[in-house]
N, C-alpha and C positions, 0 to 999 in steps of 0.2 A: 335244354330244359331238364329239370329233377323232376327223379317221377314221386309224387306224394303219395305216402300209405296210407292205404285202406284204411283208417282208424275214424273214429270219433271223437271229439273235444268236446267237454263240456265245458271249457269255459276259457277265458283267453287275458293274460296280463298285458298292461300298458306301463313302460316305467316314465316317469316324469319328475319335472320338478316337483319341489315337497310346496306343498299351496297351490297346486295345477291339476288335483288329484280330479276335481269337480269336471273340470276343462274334457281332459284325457277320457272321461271314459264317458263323457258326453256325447264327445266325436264316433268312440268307437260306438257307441249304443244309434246313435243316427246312419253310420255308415252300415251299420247289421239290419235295421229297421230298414232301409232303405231296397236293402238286397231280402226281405223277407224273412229274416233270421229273428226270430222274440228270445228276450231275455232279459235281462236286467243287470246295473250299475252297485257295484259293492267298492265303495272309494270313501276311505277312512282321511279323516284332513291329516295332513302333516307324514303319511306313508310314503309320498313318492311310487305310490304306484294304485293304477287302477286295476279293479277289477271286473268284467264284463262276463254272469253266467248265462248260457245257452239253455233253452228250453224247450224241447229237449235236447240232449247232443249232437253236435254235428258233426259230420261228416268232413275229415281236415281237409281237402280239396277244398271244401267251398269255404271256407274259412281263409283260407290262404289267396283265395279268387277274390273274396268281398275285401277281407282285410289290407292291405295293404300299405306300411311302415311307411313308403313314399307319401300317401295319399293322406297322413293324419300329421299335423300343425305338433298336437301335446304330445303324442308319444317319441321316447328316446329308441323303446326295443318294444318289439313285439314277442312274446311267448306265447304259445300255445298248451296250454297246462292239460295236462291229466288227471293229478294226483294232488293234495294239499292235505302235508300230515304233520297235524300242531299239537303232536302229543312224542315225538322224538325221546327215547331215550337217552337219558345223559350221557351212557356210559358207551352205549353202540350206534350210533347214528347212522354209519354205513349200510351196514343190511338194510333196513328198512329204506332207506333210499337207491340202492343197488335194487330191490327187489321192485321198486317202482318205476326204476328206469324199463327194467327188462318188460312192463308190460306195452310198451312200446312196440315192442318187437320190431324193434329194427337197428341197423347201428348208427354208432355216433362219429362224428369228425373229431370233438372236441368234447370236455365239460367246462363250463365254467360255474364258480361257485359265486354269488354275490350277495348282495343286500341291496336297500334302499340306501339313495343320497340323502342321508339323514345322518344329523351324529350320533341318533341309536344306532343306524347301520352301520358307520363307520365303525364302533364298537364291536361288531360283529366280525369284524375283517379277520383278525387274528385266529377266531373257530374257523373262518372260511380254508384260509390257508392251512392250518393244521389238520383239516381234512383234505384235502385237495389230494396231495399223494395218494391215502390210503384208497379213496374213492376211484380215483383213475385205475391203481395196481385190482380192483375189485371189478371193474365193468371191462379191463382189459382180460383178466383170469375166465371170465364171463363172456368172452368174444364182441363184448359190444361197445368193445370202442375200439376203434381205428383207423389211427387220427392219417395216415395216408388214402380214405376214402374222401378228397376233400368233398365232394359234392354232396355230403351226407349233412343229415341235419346236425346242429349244435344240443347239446343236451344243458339246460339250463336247470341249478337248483336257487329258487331265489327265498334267504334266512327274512325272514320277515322278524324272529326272532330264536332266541339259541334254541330251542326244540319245536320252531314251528316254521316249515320250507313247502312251499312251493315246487313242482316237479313237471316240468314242460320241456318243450323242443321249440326252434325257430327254424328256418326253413331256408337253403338258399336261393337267394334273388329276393329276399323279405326279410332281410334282419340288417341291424347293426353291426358292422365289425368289430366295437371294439368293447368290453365287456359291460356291462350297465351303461351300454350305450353311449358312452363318456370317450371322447376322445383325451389323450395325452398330449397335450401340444405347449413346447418348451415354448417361452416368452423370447423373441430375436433381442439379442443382443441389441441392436442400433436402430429399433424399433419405439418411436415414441410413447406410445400407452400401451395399454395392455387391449384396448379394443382390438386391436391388430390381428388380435388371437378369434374374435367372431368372426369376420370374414375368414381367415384361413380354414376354419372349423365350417362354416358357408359354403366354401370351393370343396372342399373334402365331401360333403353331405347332399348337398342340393347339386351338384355335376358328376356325372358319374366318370370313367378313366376315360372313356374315347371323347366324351365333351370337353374334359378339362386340355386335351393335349388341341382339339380342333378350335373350340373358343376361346382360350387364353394364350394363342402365340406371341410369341416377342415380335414388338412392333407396331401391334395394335395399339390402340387410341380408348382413355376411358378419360371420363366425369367425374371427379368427388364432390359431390355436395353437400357444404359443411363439413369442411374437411379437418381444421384445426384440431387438435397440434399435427395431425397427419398421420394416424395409425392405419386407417384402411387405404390410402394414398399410398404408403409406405409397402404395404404387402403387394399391391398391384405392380410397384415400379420395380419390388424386388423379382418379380417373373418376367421382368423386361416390359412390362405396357409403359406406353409413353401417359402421362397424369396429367391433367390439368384440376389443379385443388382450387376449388372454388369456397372462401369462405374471408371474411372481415378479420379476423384473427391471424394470429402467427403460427405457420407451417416450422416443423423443428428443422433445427439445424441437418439433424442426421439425416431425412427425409432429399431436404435437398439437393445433399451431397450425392445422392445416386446419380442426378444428373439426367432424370427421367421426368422431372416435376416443374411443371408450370404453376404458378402460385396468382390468383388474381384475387383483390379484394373488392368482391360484390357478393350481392346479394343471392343465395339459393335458391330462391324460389322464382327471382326474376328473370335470374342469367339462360342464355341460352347460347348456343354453340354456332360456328360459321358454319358447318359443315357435320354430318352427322357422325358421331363414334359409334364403335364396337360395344362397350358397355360404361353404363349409369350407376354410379354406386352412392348410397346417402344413409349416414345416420345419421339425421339429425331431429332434433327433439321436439315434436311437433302434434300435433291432432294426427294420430292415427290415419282418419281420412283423408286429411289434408295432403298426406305425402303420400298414399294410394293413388290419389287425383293427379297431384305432379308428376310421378313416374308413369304415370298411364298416357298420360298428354306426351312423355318426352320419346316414346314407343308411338302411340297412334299417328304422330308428325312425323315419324323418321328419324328424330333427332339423336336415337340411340338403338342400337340391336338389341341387348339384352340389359337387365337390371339386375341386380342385387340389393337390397335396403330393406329398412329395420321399421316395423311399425311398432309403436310403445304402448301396448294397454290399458285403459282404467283399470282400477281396482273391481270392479264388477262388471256384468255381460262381458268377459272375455272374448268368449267364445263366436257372441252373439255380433262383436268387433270386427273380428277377423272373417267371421262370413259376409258382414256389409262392408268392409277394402276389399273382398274379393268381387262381389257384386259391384262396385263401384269404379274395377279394374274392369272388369270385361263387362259391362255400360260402353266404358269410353272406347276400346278399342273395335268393338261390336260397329261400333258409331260411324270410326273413321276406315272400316272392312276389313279391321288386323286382327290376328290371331296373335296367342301368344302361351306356353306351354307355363302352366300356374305352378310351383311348387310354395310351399309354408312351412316353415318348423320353427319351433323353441327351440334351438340350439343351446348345449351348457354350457358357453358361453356368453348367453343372453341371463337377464333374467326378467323382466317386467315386459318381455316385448317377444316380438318374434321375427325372424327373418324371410325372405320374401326373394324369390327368383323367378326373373322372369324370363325366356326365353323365346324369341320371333320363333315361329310355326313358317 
């Protein structure tokens, strides 16, 4: 375990998708309300990120105990801000960001510089980069970065715009690894769609490294429902699961050529398995609850260990969506005496929807 400094936070960023701002720091404001934490929602439409202020400051321990990056559906990264200075100097940016790190008092593993998923942010990249050296060679000169301390916090500056950043820390065992939360993940070659890319980004996020090597060995047995053309099919047979693609449509050529994939044309929501598998995987396009209900029945019977799949949101009560499949998921297993370990996120590879892992307890 890291030991968390003594400090106080007054206020705490959610990055998300740009249109989820509402979402994101709804959750976070329910999950602080919950834990006895008052404060309030500062989430501008179209910023890709929320803001959640504390009232009065808290104490970063209990912030990092309430808060938790696992536990919220809309956030990509959690930051812990300090500082927010939207009057930057054009011509010196460093100092005044160097001298906001240092009130920290403590060191850093890493910085990273970012922006919002936005293409004002994207706009922004290029100041990010051009500062990025000077700002490291400043907090290194400064003793407070050292990036072989790995178990030290991340120092995040997030450009909301070119003279106004954001100035926080993320914590290990409570962040993202990989910079505005945004994984990199090349499209496979012999990979029919580009969905192929949500579940990989699925297994990466919602399992962690001792889960992914103990539940997805080679030789296990999964379910796609609604498989066509076979993108999440595709990535499971690539880790060795043996597949049975369940959908009316045509599974791709390259798919089947792994030599891992059963192909059956029926129905999704009817099919059921002779024997039960290791995991259930589905995205297919459906009422939200609807496919909450099916993957909850295909767990509460035994018919599968674990789940991964996608529920697709209205345009409105997002939020208010995804706590009634959660409530409608543990109903059913409540029902038939099973447990089952909840996780939820937007992944950036999603976009209208959210992905959903489910795990036998």
């Amino acid at each position: 375990m890291h030991a968390v400094p003594n400090i106080r936070i007054p206020y705490v960023l959610g990055y998300c998708r740009a249109g989820f701002e509402g979402e994101c720091g709804a959750e976070i404001a329910a999950r602080a309300a919950a834990h006895g934490l008052s404060g309030h929602v500062a989430a501008a439409a179209q910023e890709a990120c929320a803001v959640f202020r504390f009232d009065p400051p808290v104490p970063l321990a209990a912030v990092d105990r309430v808060l938790r990056l696992r536990d919220l559906a809309f956030a990509r990264q959690l930051v812990f801000g300090a500082r927010h200075l939207d009057d930057l100097p054009a011509g010196n940016r460093i100092a005044p960001l160097a001298q906001a790190a240092a009130q920290f008092e403590m060191r850093f593993s890493e910085v990273l510089l970012e922006t919002a998923d936005t293409n004002e942010g994207k706009a922004l990249s290029t100041l990010c980069r051009r500062l990025a050296g000077r700002l490291n060679a400043a907090l290194a000169e400064a003793g407070l970065l050292v990036p072989e301390a790995g178990n030290a916090p991340t120092l995040h500056i997030f450009f909301a715009a070119s003279r106004d950043a954001h100035v926080g820390i993320s914590l290990p065992g409570n962040r993202s690894g990989w910079p505005m939360g945004i994984p990199r993940l090349r499209m496979p070659r012999d990979a029919p769609s580009r969905s192929t890319l949500k579940l990989a980004e699925a297994l990466l996020t919602l399992l962690d490294d001792d889960e992914r090597t103990t539940l997805l060995r080679p030789g296990m047995r999964a379910v796609d429902l609604g498989a066509a053309p076979g993108g999440w099919t595709w990535q499971l047979a690539s880790r060795g699961l043996h597949v049975t693609a369940i959908d009316n449509g045509s599974i791709a050529p390259s798919v089947m050529a792994t030599g891992m994939v059963e192909h059956l044309r029926s129905d999704g929501f009817t099919w059921r398995p002779r024997r039960p598998v290791d995991w259930l995987v589905c995205d297919m396009a459906a009422q939200p609850a609807r496919i909450a209900v099916l993957v909850a029945d295909w767990l509460a019977r035994g018919q599968a260990r674990h789940a991964l799949f996608n529920l697709k949101l209205p345009m409105k009560k997002r939020l208010e969506e995804v706590d009634r499949c959660r409530g409608l998921i543990e109903q059913r297993l409540h029902a038939a005496g099973q447990r089952a370990i909840l996780r939820i996120k937007q992944l950036y590879h999603d976009r209208e929807e959210v992905t959903v892992c489910m795990l036998r307890d």
